[in-house]
C-alpha positions as CSV (number, residue, x, y, z in Angstrom):
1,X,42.6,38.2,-9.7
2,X,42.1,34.1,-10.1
3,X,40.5,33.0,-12.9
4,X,39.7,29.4,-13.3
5,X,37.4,26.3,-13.9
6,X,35.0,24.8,-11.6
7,X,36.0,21.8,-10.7
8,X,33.5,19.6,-12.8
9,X,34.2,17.7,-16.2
10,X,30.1,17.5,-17.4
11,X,30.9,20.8,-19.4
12,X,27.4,21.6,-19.7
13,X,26.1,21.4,-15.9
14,X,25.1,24.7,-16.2
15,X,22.4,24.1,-18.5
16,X,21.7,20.5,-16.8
17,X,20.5,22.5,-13.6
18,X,18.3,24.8,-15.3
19,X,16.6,22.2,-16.6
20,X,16.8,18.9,-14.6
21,X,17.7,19.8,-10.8
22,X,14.8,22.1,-9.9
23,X,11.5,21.0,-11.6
24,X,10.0,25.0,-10.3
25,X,12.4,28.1,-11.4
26,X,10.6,30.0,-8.7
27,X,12.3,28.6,-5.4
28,X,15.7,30.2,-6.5
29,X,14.6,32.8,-3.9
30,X,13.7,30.2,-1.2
31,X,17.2,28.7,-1.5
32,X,19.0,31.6,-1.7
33,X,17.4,33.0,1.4
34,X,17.4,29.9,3.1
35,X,21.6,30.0,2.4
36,X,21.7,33.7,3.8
37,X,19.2,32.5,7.3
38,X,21.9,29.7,7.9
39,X,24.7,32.3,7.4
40,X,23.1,34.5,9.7
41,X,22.3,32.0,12.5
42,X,25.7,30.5,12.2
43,X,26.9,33.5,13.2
44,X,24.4,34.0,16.0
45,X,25.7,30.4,17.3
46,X,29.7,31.5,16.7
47,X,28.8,34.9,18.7
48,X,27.3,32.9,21.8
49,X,30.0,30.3,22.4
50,X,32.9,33.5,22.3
51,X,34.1,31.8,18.6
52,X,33.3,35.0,16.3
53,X,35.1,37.9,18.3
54,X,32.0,40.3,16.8
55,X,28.9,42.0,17.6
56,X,26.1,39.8,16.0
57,X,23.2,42.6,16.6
58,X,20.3,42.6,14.6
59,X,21.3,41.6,11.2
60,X,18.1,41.7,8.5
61,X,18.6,40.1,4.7
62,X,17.7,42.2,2.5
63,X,16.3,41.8,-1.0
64,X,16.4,44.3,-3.7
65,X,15.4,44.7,-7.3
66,X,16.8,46.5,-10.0
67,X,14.8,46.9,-12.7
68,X,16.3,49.0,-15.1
69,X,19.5,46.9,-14.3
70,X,17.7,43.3,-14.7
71,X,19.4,42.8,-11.0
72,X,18.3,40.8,-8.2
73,X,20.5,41.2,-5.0
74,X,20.1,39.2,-1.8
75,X,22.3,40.9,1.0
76,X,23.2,39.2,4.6
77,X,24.7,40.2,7.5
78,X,25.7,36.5,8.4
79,X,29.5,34.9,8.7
80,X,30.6,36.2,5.2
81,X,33.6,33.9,3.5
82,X,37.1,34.2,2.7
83,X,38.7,33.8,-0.8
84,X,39.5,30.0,0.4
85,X,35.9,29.5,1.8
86,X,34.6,30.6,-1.5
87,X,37.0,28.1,-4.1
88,X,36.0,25.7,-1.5
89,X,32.2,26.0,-1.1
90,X,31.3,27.5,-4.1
91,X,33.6,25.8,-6.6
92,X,34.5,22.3,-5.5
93,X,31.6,20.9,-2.6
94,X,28.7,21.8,-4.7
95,X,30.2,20.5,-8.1
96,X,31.9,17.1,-7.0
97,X,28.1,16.3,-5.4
98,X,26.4,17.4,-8.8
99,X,28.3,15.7,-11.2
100,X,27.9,12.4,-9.1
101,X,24.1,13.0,-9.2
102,X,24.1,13.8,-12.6
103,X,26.3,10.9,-13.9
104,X,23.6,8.6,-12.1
105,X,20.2,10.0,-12.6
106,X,20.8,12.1,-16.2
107,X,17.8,10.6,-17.3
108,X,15.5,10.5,-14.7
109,X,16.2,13.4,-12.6
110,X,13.8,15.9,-14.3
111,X,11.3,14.3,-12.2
112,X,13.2,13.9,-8.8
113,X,13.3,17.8,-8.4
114,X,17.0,17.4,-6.5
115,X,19.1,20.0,-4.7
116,X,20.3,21.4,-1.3
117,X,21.0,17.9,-0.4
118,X,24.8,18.1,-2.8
119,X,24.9,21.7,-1.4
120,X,23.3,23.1,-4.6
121,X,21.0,25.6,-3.5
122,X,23.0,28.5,-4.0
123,X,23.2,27.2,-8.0
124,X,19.4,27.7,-8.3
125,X,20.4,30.9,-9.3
126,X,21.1,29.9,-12.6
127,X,17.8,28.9,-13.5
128,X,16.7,32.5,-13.8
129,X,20.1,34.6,-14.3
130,X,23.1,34.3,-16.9
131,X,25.8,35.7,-14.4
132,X,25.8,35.8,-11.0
133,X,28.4,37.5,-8.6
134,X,29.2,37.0,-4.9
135,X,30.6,39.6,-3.0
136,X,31.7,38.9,0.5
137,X,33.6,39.4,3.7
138,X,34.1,37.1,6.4
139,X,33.3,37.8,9.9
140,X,37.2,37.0,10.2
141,X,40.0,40.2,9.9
142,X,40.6,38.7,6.1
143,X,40.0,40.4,2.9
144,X,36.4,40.6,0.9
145,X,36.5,38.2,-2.0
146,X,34.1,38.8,-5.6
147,X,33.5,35.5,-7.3
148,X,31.6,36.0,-10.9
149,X,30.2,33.4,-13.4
150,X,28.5,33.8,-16.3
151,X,26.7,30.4,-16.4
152,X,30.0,28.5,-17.9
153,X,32.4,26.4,-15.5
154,X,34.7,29.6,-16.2
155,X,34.6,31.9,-12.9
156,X,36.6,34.9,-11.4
157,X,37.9,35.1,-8.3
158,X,39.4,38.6,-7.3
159,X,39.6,41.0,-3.4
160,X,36.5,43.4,-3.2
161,X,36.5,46.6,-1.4
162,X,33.5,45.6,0.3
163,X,33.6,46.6,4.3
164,X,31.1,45.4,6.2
165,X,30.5,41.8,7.2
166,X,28.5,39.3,5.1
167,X,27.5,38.3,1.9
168,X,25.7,40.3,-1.1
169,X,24.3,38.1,-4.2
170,X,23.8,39.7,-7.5
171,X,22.0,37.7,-10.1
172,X,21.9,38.8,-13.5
173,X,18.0,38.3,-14.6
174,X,18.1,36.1,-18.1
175,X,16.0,37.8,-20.9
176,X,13.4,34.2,-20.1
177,X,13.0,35.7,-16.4
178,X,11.4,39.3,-16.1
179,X,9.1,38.0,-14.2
180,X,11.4,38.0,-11.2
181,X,12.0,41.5,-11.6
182,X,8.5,42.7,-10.9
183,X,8.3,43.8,-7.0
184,X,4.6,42.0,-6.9
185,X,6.5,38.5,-7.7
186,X,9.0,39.0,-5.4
187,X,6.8,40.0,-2.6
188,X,4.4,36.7,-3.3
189,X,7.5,34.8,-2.9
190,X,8.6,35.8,-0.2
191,X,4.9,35.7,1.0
192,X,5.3,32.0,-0.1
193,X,8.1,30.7,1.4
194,X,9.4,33.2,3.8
195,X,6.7,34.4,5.8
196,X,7.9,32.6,8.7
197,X,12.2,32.6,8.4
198,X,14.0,33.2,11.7
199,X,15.7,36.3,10.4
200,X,14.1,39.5,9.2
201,X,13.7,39.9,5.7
202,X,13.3,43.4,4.0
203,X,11.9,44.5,0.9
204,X,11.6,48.0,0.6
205,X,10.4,50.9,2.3
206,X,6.5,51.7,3.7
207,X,5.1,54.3,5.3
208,X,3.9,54.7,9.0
209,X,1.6,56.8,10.4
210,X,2.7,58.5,13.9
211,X,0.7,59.7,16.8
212,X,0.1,63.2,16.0
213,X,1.7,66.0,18.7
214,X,-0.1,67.0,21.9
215,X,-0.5,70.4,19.9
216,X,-1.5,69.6,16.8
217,X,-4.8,70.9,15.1
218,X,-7.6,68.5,14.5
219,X,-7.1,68.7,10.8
220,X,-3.7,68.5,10.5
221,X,-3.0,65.6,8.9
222,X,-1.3,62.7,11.3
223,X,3.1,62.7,10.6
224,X,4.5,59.9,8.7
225,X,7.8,57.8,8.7
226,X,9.5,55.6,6.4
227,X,10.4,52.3,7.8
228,X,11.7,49.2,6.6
229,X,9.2,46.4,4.8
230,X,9.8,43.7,7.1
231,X,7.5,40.6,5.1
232,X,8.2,37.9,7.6
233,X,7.2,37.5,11.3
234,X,10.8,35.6,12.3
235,X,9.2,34.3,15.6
236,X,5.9,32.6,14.3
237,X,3.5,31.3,17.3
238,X,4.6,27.4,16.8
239,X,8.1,28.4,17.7
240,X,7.0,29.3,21.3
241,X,6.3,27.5,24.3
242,X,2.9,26.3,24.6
243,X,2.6,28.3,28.4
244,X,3.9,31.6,26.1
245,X,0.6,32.0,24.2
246,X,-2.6,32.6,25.0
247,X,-5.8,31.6,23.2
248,X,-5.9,35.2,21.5
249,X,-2.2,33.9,19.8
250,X,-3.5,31.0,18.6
251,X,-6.4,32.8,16.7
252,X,-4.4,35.4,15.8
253,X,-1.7,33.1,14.4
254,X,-4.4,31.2,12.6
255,X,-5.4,34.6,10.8
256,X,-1.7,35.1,10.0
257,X,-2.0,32.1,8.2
258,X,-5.4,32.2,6.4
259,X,-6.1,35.4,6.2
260,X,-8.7,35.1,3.8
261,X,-10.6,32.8,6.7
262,X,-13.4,34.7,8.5
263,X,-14.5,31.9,10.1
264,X,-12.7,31.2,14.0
265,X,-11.0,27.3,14.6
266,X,-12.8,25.8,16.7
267,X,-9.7,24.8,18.6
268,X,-6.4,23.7,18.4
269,X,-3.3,21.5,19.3
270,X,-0.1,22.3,20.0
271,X,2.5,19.7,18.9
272,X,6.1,20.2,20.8
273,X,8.2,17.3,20.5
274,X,12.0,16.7,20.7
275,X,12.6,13.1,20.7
276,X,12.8,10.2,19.2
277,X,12.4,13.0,16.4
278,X,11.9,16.9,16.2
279,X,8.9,18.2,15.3
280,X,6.8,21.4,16.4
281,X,3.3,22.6,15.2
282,X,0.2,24.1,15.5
283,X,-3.0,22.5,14.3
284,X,-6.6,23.7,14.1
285,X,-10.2,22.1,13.7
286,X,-12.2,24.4,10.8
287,X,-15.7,24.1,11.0
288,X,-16.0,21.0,8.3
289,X,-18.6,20.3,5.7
290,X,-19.6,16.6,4.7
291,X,-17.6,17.0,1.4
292,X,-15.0,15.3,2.0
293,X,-12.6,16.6,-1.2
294,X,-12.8,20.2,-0.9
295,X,-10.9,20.2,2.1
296,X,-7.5,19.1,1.9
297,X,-3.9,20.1,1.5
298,X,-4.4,23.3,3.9
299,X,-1.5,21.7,6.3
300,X,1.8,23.7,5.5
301,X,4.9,21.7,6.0
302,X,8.0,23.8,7.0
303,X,12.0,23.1,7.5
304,X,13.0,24.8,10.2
305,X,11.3,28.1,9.5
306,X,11.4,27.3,5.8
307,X,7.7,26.7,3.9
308,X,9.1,23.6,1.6
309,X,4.9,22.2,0.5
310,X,1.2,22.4,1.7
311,X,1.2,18.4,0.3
312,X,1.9,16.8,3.2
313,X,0.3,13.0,2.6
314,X,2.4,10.5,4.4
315,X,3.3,12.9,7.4
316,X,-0.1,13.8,8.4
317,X,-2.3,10.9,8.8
318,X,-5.3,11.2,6.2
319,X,-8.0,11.7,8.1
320,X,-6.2,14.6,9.6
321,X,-5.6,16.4,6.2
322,X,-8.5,18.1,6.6
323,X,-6.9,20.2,9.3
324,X,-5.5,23.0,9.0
325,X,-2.3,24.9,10.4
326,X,1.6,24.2,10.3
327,X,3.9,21.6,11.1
328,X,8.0,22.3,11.0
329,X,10.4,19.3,11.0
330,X,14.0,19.0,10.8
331,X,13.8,15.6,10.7
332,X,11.3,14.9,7.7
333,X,13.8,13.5,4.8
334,X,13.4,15.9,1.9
335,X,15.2,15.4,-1.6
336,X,16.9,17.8,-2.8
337,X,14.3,20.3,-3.7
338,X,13.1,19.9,-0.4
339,X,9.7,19.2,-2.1
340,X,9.3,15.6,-2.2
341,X,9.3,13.4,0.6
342,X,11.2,9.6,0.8
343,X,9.0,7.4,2.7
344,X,10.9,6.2,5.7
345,X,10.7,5.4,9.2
346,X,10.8,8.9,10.8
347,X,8.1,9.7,8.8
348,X,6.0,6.7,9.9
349,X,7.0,7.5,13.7
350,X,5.8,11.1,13.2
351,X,2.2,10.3,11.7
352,X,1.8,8.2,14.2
353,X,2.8,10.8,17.1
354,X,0.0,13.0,15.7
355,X,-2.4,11.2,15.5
356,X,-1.9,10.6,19.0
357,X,-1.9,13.7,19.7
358,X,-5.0,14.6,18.3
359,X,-7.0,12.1,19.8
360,X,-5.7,12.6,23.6
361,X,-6.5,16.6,22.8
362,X,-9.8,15.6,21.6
363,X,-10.5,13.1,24.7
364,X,-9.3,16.1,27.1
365,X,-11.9,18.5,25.4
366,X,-14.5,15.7,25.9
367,X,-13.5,15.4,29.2
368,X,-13.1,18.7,30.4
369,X,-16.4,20.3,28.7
370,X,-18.8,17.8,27.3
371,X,-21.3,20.5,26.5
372,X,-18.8,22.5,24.3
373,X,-17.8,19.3,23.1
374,X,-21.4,18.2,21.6
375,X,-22.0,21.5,20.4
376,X,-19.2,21.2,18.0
377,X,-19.6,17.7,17.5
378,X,-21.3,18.0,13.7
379,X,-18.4,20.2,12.7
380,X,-15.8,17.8,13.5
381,X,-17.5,14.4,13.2
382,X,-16.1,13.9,9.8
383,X,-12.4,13.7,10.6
384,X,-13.0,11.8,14.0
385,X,-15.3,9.3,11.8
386,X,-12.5,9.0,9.2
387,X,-10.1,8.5,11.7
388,X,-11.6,5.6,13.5
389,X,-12.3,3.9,9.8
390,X,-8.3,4.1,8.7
391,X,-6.4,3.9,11.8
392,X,-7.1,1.3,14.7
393,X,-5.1,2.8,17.2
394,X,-6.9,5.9,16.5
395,X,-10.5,3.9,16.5
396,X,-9.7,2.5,20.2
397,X,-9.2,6.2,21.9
398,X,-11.4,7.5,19.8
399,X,-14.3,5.0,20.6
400,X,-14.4,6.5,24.2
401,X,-15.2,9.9,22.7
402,X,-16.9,9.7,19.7
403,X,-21.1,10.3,20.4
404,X,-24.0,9.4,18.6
405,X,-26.8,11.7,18.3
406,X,-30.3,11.2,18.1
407,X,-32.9,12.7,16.0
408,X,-34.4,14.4,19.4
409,X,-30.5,15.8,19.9
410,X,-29.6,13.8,22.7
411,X,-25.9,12.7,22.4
412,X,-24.4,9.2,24.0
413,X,-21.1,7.9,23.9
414,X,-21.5,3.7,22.2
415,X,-21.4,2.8,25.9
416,X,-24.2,5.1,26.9
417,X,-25.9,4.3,23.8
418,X,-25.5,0.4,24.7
419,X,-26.5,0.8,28.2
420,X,-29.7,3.2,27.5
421,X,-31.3,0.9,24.6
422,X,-30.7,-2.7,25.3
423,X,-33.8,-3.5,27.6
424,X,-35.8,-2.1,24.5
425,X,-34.1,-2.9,21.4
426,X,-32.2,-6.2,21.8
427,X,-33.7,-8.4,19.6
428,X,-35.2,-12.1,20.2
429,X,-31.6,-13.6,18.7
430,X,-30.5,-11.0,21.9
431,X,-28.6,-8.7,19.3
432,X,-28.6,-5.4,19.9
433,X,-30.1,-3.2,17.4
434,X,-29.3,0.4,16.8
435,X,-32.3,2.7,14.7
436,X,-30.9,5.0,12.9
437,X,-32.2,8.3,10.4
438,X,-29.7,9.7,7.7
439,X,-32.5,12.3,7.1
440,X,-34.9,13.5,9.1
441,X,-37.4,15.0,7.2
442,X,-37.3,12.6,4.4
443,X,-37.8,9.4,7.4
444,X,-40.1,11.0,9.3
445,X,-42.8,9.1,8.9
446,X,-40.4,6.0,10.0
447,X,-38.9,7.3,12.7
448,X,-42.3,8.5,14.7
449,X,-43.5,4.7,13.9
450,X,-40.4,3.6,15.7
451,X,-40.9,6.5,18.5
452,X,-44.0,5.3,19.4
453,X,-42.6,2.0,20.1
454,X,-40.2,3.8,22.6
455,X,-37.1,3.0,20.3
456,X,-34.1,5.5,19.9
457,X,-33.3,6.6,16.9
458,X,-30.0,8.3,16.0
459,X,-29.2,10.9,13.9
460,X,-25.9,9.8,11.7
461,X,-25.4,11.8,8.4
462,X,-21.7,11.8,7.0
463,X,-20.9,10.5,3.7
464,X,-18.9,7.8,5.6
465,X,-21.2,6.5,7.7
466,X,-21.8,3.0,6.5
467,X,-18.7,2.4,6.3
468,X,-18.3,3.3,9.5
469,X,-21.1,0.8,10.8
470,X,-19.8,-1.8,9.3
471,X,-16.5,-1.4,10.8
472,X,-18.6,-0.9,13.8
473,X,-20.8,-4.1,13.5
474,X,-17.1,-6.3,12.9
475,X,-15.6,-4.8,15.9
476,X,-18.2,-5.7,18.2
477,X,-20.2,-8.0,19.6
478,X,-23.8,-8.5,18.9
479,X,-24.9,-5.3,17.4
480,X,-26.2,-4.2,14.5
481,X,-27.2,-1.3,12.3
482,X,-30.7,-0.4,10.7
483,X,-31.8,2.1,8.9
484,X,-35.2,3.2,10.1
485,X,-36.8,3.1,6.6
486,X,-35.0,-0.5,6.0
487,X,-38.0,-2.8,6.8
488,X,-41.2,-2.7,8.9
489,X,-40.5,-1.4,12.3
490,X,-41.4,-4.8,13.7
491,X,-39.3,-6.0,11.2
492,X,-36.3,-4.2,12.0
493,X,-36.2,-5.4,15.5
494,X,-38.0,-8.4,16.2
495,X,-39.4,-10.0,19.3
496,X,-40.9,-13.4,20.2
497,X,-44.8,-12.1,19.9
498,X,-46.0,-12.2,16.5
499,X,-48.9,-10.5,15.1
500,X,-51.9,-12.5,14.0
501,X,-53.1,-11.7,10.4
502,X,-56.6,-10.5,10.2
503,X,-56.1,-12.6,6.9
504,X,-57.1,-15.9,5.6
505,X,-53.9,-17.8,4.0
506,X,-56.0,-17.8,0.9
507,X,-56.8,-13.9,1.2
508,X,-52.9,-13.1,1.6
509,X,-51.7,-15.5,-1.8
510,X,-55.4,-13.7,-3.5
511,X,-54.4,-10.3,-2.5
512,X,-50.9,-10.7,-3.1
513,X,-51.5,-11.9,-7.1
514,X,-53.6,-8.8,-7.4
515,X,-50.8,-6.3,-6.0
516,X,-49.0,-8.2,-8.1
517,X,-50.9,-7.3,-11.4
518,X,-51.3,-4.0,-10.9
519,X,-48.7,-2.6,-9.9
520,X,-46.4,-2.5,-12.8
521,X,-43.4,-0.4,-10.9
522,X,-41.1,-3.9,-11.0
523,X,-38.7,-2.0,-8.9
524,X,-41.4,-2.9,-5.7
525,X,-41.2,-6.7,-4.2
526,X,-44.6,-6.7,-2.3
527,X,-44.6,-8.1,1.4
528,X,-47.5,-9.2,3.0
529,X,-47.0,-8.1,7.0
530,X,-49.2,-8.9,9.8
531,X,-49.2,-5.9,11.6
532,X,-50.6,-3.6,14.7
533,X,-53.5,-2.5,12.5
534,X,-52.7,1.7,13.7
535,X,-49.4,0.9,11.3
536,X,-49.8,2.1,7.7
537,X,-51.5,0.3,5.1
538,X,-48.7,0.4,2.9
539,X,-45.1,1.2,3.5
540,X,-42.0,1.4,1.3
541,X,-38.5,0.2,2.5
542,X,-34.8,-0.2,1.5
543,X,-33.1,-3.3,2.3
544,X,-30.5,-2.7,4.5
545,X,-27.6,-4.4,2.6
546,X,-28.2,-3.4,-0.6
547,X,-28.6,0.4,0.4
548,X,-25.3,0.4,2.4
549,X,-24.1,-1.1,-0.1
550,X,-24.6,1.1,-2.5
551,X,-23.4,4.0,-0.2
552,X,-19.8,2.8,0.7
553,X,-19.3,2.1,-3.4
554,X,-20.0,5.5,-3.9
555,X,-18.2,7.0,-1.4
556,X,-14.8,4.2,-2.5
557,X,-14.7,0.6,-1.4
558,X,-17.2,-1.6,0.1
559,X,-19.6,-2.1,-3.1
560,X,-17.7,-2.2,-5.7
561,X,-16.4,-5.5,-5.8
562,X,-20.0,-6.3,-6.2
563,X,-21.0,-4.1,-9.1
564,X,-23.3,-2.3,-7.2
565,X,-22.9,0.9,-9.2
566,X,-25.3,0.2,-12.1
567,X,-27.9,-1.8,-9.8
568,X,-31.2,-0.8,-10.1
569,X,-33.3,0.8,-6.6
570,X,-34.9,-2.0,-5.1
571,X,-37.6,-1.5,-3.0
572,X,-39.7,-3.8,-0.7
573,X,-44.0,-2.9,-0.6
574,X,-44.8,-4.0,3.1
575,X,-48.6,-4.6,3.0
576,X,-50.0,-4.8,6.4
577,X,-52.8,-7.4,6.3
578,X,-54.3,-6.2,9.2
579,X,-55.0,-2.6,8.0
580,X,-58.8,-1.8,7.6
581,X,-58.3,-0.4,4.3
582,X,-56.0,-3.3,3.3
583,X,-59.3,-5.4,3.3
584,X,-61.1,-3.0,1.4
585,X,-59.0,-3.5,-1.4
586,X,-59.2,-7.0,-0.6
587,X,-62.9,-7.1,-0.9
588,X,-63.2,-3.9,-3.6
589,X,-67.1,-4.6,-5.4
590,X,-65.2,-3.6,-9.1
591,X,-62.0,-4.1,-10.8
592,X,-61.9,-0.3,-10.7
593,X,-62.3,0.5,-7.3
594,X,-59.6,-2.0,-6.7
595,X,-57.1,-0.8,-8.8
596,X,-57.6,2.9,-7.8
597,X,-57.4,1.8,-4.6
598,X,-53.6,0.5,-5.0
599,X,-52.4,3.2,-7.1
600,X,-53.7,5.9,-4.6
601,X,-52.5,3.6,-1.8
602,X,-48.9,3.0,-3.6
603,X,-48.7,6.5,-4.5
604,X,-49.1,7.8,-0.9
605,X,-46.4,5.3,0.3
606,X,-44.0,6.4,-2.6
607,X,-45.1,10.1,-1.4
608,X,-44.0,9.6,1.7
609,X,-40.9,8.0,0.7
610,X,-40.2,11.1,-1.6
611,X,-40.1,8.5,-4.3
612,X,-43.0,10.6,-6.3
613,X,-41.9,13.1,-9.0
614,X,-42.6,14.8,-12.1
615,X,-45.3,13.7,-14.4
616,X,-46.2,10.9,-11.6
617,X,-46.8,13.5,-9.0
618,X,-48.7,15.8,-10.8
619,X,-51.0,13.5,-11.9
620,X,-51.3,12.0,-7.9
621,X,-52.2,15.7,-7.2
622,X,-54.9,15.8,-10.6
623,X,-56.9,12.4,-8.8
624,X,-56.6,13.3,-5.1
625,X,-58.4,16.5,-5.9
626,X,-60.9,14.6,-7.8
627,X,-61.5,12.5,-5.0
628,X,-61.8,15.4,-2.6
629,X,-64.7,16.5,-5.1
């Protein structure tokens, strides 16, 4: 038997690990399995080129727990080590690369969450045991070796009488980690990081049920089995060829993964790419909401079979985040807890490949089936709206694509859109102008007063949206944006005929100080409007600016520069002169009837604005029954 130091002079490493290297005790499990997968594939790769002069078959790891014993063991079937392979591996190549990191980042490493990269993984076990033994035999005709340490650079080194190929791991729970001894935390471990590993991974026994005999009775009860509990599916549907799977796979893969979803994707892309990087992946449009921050971080990231975060900013584009589904990456630099990412080119390069990926699938599915294509479009405008905001390249595919609907549910492309409305609604400076609801009950009123001009009105209703238009308004030429409650309809659009006021100029500066004086709502800016005398009497509007605004500062940037967030509503009264009952107020035989006649008129507008609540409505409803008497 050797006995021995590892080869390290920072005494206390042991200690130093538990607390600095790994910032979450629970991936001990990942690493350790991740160590036996390579093991096991290595051995796979040896087999196939005639190197390992064995029968690879179908190894499993297995993972057992010994309660009463406060033992953890993680068993392989892989290469297996010599006595040499183990001094080496296990005593010198792990330390010499920890004691280099340590000596350099003592005090900031608590935060860095590094290992793997120094060949550390298989230390992780100390963070939850106080011994841990190796036994092992190489896949080559030498003796089985047993390496023990109890947490101290002091190990053992003596021959095992173990037969069979591979390695078993025995960790030695600390009295601070129980918890790893339950079989529910193991399994939602495993459930964690393993559910997709290339080698089969058992934990325990279940039960099967069989097909009962041709001869049995009708209430016997069906024959049972005990089989091993295999937890992970080792060849997970983004490992395959695209031309493998059919579209049952891809929903069925998508319930593997959420399996608390009830709701289908509404489709999905398949990213397979082996150069200038790898990368493979599956990713699926949910139905979205408009809330833009329930949605994220539903993306798992995975090394090569191996779940390493679900935070996967900086690889995936943002607008994308709200995806869901996988994406595995050999080439994504990890530190060493293969939890944090270091910004770097290949990173950059791979955002950038799926973002192109996603538009092109989204411009085939336009393509290909329009119809489906509009009938999903208000579940997947968000992200496409998002994405033409943050990323340009994104913005010019996606601007052949992306539709605008109308309040009638019509849907046009901007170049349809463009083509169908310019004889109509290019204004007398000959820019184009583009109606617009956010809501179409609370606009009505304004958008049938712009129907019955023959206008189109769309429907757009994100959160985003203004931002969106103004990005819009930059990027082209001659357009713009208005809110169909923004101004008078005539207003909004203007052409070279003007209405002629019914009104003296004296009238209008008469009328105007009266408006003025009674209405004491200084949130209102009265207009005076010569208008077609069918338009209402009194209408209430937002200016356009201000509104939008107001919008993009609450949804992040745009307004805030301008302090918009504590501004006041502000409200324009359009007056249209050329209203009959305009001139009744006008010419109103008492100071009563005149004032009545505002409020009721002002009240209506605000009514139909939805600007009339509580105390103010109920007493509207009190005087228009009164009236009705």
């Amino acid at each position: 038997m050797a006995t021995g130091k590892i080869n390290v002079s920072v005494e206390n490493i042991f200690p130093l690990i538990k607390k600095f290297l790994y910032s979450d005790h629970e991936i001990f499990l990942r690493e350790l399995i991740s160590n036996a997968t390579d093991a096991t594939l290595k051995l796979k790769h040896l087999t196939s080129i005639g190197e390992a002069k064995v029968e690879y078959g179908n190894p499993v790891i297995e993972i057992k727990v010994d309660k009463e014993g406060k033992k953890i063991h993680i068993i392989d079937q892989g290469l297996g080590m010599t006595a040499d392979e183990v001094e080496k591996y296990i005593n010198q190549v792990a330390f010499s690369g920890a004691e280099e990191f340590l000596d350099k980042y003592k005090d900031s490493a608590k935060d860095s969450g590094i290992i793997g990269h120094f060949g550390l993984g298989f230390y992780s076990a100390f963070m939850v045991a106080d011994k841990v033994e190796i036994i092992t035999k190489s896949f080559k005709d030498e003796p089985a070796a047993h390496w023990t340490c109890d947490g101290s650079p002091n190990f053992t080194l003596e021959a095992a009488d173990k037969t069979e190929r591979g390695t078993e791991i025995i960790l030695h729970v600390a009295d601070d980690s129980t918890e790893f001894l339950e079989d529910s935390k193991i399994n939602e471990l495993l459930t964690k990081y393993n559910k997709f590993m290339p080698v089969p991974i058992k934990f325990g026994m279940r039960t099967e049920t069989l097909p009962k005999p041709e001869d049995a009775k009708e209430e016997d009860p069906a024959p049972t089995q005990e089989v091993d509990n295999i937890i992970n599916n080792p060849n997970p549907a983004w490992t395959k060829a695209p031309a493998d799977l059919q579209e049952e796979d891809y929903k069925g893969f998508y319930r593997e993964l959420y399996p608390m979803q009830f709701e289908e994707p509404l489709f999905h892309i398949h990213l397979n790419v082996d150069y200038p990087f790898n990368l493979t992946g599956i990713l699926y449009f949910p139905k979205l909401t408009n809330d833009l921050n329930i949605q994220k971080d539903r993306i798992q990231l995975y090394q090569n079979q191996v779940f390493v975060t679900d935070n996967v900013e900086g690889i995936v584009p943002e607008f994308l985040t709200m995806l869901r589904g996988v994406i595995d990456s050999p080439d994504i630099p990890l530190n060493v807890s293969r939890s944090y990412l270091q910004a770097d080119g290949a990173v950059k390069k791979i955002s950038s490949y799926i973002s192109r990926k996603v538009a092109d699938k989204l411009s085939s599915l336009f393509k290909n089936n329009r119809e489906d294509f509009e009938a999903k479009w208000n579940d997947i405008k968000i992200v496409i709206e998002y994405g033409m905001l943050s990323d340009d390249k994104f913005f010019d595919k996606a601007d052949k694509f992306a539709l605008y609907p109308t309040v009638d549910g019509a849907f046009y492309t901007f170049e349809e859109l463009q083509e169908k409305i310019k004889a109509t609604q290019t204004d007398k400076d000959n820019k184009l102008v583009l109606l617009y609801a956010s809501n179409k009950e609370a606009q009505h009123s304004y958008i049938e007063a712009a129907k019955t001009k023959g206008y189109e009105v769309l429907l757009l209703d994100s959160p985003i949206i203004s931002h969106l238009m103004q990005k819009l308004e930059t990027s082209k030429e001659n357009i713009s944006f208005a809110r169909v409650d923004a101004d008078h309809i005539d207003n909004l659009i203007k052409k070279d005929e003007e209405q002629i006021s019914k009104l003296s100029e004296e009238e209008k500066e008469t009328l105007k100080k009266e408006l003025e004086e009674t209405i004491t709502n200084k949130s209102f800016t009265v207009q005076l409007e010569a208008m077609d005398s069918n338009a209402a009497p009194f209408t209430i509007t937002e200016p356009e600016f201000m509104r939008r605004m107001k919008e993009m500062q609450q949804t992040g940037g745009g307004g805030g520069m301008f302090g918009m967030g504590n501004m006041p509503e502000m409200y324009n009264l359009i007056v249209n002169t050329n209203h009959d009952l305009v001139s009744e107020i006008l010419n109103a035989d008492t100071p009563e009837t005149k004032t009545r006649l505002i409020n009721q008129s002002l009240d209506l507008a605000r009514l139909s604005k939805g600007l009339l609540k509580g105390e103010e409505l109920t007493n509207f409803i009190k005087r228009s029954y009164e009236m009705v008497k």
